[in-house]
Backbone bond lengths (Angstrom), bond angles and torsions (degrees), N, CA, C in turn:
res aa  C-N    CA-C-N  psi(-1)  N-CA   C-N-CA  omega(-1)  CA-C   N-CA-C  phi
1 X - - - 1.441 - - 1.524 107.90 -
2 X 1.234 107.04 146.48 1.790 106.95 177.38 1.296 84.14 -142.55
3 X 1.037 102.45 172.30 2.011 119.04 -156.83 1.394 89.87 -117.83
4 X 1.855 118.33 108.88 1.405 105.06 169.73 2.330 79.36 -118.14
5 X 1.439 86.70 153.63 1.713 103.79 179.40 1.108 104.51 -99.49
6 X 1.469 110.82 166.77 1.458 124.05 -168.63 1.724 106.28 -90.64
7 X 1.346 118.33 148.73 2.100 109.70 -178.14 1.434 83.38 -134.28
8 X 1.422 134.75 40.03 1.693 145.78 142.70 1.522 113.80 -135.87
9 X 1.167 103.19 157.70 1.939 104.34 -178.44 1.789 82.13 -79.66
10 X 1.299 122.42 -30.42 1.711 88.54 -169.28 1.740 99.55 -123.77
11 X 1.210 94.47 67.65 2.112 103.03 160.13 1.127 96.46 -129.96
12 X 1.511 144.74 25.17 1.515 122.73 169.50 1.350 109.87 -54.73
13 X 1.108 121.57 -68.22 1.870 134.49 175.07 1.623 96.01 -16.15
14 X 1.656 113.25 -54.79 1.424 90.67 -146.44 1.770 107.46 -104.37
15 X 1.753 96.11 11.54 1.249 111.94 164.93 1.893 119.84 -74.99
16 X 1.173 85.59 -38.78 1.748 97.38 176.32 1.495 106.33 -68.90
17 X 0.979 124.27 -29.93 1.454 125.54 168.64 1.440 131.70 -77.62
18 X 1.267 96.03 -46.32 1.917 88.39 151.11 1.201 106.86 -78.13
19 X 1.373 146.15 -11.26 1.631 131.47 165.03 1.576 109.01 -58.94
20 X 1.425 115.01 -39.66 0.975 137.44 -169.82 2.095 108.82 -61.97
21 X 1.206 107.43 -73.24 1.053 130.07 170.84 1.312 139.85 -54.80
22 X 1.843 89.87 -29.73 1.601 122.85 163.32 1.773 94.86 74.06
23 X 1.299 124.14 44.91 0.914 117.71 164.74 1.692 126.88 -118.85
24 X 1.400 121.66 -175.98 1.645 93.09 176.45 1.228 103.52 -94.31
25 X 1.900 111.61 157.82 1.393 153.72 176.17 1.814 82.76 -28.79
26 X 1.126 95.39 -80.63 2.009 94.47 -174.63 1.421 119.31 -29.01
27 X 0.809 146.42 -46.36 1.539 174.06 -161.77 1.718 96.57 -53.56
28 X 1.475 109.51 -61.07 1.387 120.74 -153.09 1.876 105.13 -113.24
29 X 1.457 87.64 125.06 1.055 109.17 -152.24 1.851 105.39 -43.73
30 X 1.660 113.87 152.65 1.589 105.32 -177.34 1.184 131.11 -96.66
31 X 1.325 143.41 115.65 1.501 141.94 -154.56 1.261 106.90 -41.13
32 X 1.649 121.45 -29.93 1.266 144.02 -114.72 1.803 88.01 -104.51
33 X 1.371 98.81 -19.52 1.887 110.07 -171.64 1.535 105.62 -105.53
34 X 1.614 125.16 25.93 1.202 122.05 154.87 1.033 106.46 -136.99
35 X 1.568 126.69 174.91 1.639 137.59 157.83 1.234 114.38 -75.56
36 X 1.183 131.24 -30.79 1.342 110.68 -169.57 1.931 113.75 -149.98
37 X 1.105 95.36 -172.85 2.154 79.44 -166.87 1.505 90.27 -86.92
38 X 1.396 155.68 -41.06 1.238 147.48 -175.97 1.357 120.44 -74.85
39 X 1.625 116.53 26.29 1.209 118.47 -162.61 1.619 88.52 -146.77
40 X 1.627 98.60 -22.62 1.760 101.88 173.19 1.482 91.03 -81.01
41 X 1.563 124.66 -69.71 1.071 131.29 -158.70 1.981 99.55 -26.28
42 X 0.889 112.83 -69.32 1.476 132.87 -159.80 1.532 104.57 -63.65
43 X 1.318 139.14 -15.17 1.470 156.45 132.88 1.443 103.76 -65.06
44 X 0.820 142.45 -80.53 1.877 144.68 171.82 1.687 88.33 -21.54
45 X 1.094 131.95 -85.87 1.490 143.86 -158.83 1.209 107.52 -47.43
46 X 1.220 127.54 -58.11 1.731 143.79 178.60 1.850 92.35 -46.38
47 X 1.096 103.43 -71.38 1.435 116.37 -174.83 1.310 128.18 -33.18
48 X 1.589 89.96 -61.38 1.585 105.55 171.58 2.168 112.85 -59.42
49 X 1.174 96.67 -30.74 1.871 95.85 -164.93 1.445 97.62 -93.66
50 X 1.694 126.55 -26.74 1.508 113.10 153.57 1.058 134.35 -97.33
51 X 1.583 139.48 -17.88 1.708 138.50 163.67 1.772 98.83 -70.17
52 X 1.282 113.26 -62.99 1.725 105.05 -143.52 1.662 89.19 -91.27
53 X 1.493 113.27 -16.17 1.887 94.12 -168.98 1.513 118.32 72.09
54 X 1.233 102.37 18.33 1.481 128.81 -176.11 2.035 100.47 -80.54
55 X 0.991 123.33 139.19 1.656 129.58 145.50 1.127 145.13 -34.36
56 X 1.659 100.84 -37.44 1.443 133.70 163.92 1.315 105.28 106.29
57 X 1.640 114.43 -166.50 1.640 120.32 -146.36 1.861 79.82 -116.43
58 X 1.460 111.96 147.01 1.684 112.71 173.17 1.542 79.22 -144.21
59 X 1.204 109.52 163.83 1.278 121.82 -135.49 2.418 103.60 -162.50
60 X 1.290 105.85 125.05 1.293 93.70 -171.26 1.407 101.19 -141.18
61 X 1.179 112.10 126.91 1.976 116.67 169.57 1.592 134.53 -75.32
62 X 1.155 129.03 117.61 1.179 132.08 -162.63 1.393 123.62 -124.23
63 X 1.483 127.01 99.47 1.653 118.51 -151.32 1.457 98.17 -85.01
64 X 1.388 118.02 -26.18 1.519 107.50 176.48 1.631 129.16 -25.35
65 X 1.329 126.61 141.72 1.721 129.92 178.48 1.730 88.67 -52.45
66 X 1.701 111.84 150.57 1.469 116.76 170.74 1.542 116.01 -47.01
67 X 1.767 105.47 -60.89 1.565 105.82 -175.04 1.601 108.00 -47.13
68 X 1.158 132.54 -24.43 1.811 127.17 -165.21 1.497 89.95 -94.89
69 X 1.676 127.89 -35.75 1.517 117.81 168.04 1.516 128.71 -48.03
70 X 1.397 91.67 -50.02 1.505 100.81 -164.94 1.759 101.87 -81.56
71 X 1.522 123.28 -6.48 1.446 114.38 157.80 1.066 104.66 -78.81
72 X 1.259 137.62 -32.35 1.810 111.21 -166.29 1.308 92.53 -100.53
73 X 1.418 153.35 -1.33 1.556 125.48 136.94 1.237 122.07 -54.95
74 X 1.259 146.12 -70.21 1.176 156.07 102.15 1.695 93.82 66.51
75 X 1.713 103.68 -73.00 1.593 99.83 172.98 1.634 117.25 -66.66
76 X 1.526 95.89 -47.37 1.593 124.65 -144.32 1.851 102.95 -69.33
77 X 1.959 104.97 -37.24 1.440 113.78 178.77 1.088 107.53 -156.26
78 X 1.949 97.89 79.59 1.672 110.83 -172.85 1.189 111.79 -65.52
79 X 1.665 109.99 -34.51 1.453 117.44 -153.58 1.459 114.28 -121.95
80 X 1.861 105.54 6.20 1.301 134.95 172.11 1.609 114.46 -66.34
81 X 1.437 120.98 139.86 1.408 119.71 148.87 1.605 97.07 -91.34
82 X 1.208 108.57 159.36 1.562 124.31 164.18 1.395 114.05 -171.04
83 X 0.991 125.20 155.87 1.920 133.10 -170.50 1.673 99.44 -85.34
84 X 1.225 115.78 128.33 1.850 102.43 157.43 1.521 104.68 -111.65
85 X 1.180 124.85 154.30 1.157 140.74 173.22 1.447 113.47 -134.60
86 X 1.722 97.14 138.61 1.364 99.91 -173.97 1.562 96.04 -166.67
87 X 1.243 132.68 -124.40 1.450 117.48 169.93 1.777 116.40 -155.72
88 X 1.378 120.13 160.51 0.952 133.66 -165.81 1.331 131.13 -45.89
89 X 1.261 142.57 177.05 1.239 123.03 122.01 1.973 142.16 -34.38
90 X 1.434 100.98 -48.09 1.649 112.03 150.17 1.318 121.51 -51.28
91 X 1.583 118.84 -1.71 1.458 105.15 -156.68 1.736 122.72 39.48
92 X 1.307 119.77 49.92 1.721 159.67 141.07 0.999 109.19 -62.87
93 X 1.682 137.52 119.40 1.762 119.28 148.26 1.124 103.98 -33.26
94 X 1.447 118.88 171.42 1.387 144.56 -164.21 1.599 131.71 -165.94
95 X 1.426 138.38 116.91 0.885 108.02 -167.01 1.615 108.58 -132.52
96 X 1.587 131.30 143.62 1.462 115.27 175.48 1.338 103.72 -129.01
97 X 1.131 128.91 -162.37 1.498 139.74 -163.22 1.817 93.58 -121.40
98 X 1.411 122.90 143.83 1.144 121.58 145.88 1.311 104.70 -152.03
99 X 1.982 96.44 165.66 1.108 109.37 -178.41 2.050 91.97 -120.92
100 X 1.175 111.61 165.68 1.507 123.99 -166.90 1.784 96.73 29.22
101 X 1.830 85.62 -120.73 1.555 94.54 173.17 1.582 134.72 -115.34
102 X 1.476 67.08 53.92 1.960 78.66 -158.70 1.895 94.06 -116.43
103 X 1.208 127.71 152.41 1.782 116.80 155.05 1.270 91.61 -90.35
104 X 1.448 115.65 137.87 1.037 163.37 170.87 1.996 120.42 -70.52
105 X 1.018 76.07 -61.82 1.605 111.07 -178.96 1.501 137.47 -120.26
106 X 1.232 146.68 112.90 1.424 125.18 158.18 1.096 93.86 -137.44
107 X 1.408 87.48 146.02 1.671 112.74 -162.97 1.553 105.69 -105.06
108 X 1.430 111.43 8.54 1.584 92.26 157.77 1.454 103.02 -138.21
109 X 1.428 114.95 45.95 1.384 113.67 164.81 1.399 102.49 -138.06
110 X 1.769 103.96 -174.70 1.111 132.19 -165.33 1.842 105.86 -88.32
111 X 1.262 122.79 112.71 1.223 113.93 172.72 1.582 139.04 -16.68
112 X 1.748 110.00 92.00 1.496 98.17 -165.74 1.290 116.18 115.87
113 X 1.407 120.14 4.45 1.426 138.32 -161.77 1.424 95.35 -159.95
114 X 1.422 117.48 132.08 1.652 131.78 177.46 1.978 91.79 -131.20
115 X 1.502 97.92 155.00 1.294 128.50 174.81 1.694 117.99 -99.54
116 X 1.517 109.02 -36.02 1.421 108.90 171.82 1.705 126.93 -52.58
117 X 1.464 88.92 116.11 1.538 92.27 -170.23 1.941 117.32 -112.55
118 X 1.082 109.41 -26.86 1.623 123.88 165.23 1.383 111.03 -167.69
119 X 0.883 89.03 169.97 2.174 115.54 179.54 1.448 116.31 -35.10
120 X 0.966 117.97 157.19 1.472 109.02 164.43 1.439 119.86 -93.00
121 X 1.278 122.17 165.82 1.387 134.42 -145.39 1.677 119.45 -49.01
122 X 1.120 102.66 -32.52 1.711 103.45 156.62 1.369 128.58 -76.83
123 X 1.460 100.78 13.35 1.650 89.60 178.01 1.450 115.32 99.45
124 X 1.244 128.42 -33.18 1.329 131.15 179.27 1.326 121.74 -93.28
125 X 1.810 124.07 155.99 1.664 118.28 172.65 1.623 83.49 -120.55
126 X 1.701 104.36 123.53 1.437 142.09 154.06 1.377 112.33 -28.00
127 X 1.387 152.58 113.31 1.301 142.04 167.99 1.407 98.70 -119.79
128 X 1.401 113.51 108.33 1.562 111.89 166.72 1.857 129.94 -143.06
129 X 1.233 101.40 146.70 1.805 108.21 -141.60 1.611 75.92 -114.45
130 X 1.654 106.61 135.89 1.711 124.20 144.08 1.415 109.64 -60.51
131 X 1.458 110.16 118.54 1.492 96.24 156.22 1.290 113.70 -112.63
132 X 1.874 91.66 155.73 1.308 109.90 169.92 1.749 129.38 -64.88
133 X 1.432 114.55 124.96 1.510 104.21 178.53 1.288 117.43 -136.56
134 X 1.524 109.80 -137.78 1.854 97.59 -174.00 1.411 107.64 -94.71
């Protein structure tokens, strides 16, 4: 993982993914070029299985409080990167990089400082892993 930052309030998502990928912010496609997240998702996916040869992004909801999240990653993906999403201080989706149960990354802060403050609007924080494929 290398830490690339977000240069929009809404490319975190696709900042964690070139963090992820270690590629540049430009590279990965911009939220900013659809209406809605199931319309990104399905551009994200295309993207991922023809540019990187990637498996694609799967994605799982978790209503648990963060501190009880980030223990059962912690076991579950000690040695894992994966994105959590949940939302801002603005109450904004939000997205950072982690590895076990630690954030790793946030891509719109200052090294050592995260913005994720609770779930997103249904109640749940997003845990979702790139997988590797053919």
């Amino acid at each position: 993982m290398i830490p690339i930052y977000q240069q929009a309030k809404d490319d975190c998502f696709a900042a964690c993914i070139a963090s992820l990928l270690h590629c540049p912010l430009s590279f990965v496609p911009p939220m900013t070029a659809v209406s809605d997240v199931r319309q990104y998702d399905g551009k994200l996916q295309k993207w991922l299985h023809q540019y990187i040869r990637c498996g694609g992004y799967v994605e799982f909801g978790f209503p648990e409080p963060l501190p009880e999240l980030m223990s059962r990653m912690m076991v579950s993906a000690e040695t894992s990167y994966y994105i959590l999403t949940g939302t801002n201080r603005a109450a904004a989706a939000h997205s950072v990089v982690c590895l076990g149960g630690m954030i790793a990354h946030d891509p719109s802060a200052e090294p050592g400082h995260h913005t994720l403050v609770g779930p997103v609007n249904d109640g749940f924080y997003r845990v979702g892993f790139l997988l590797l494929g053919p």
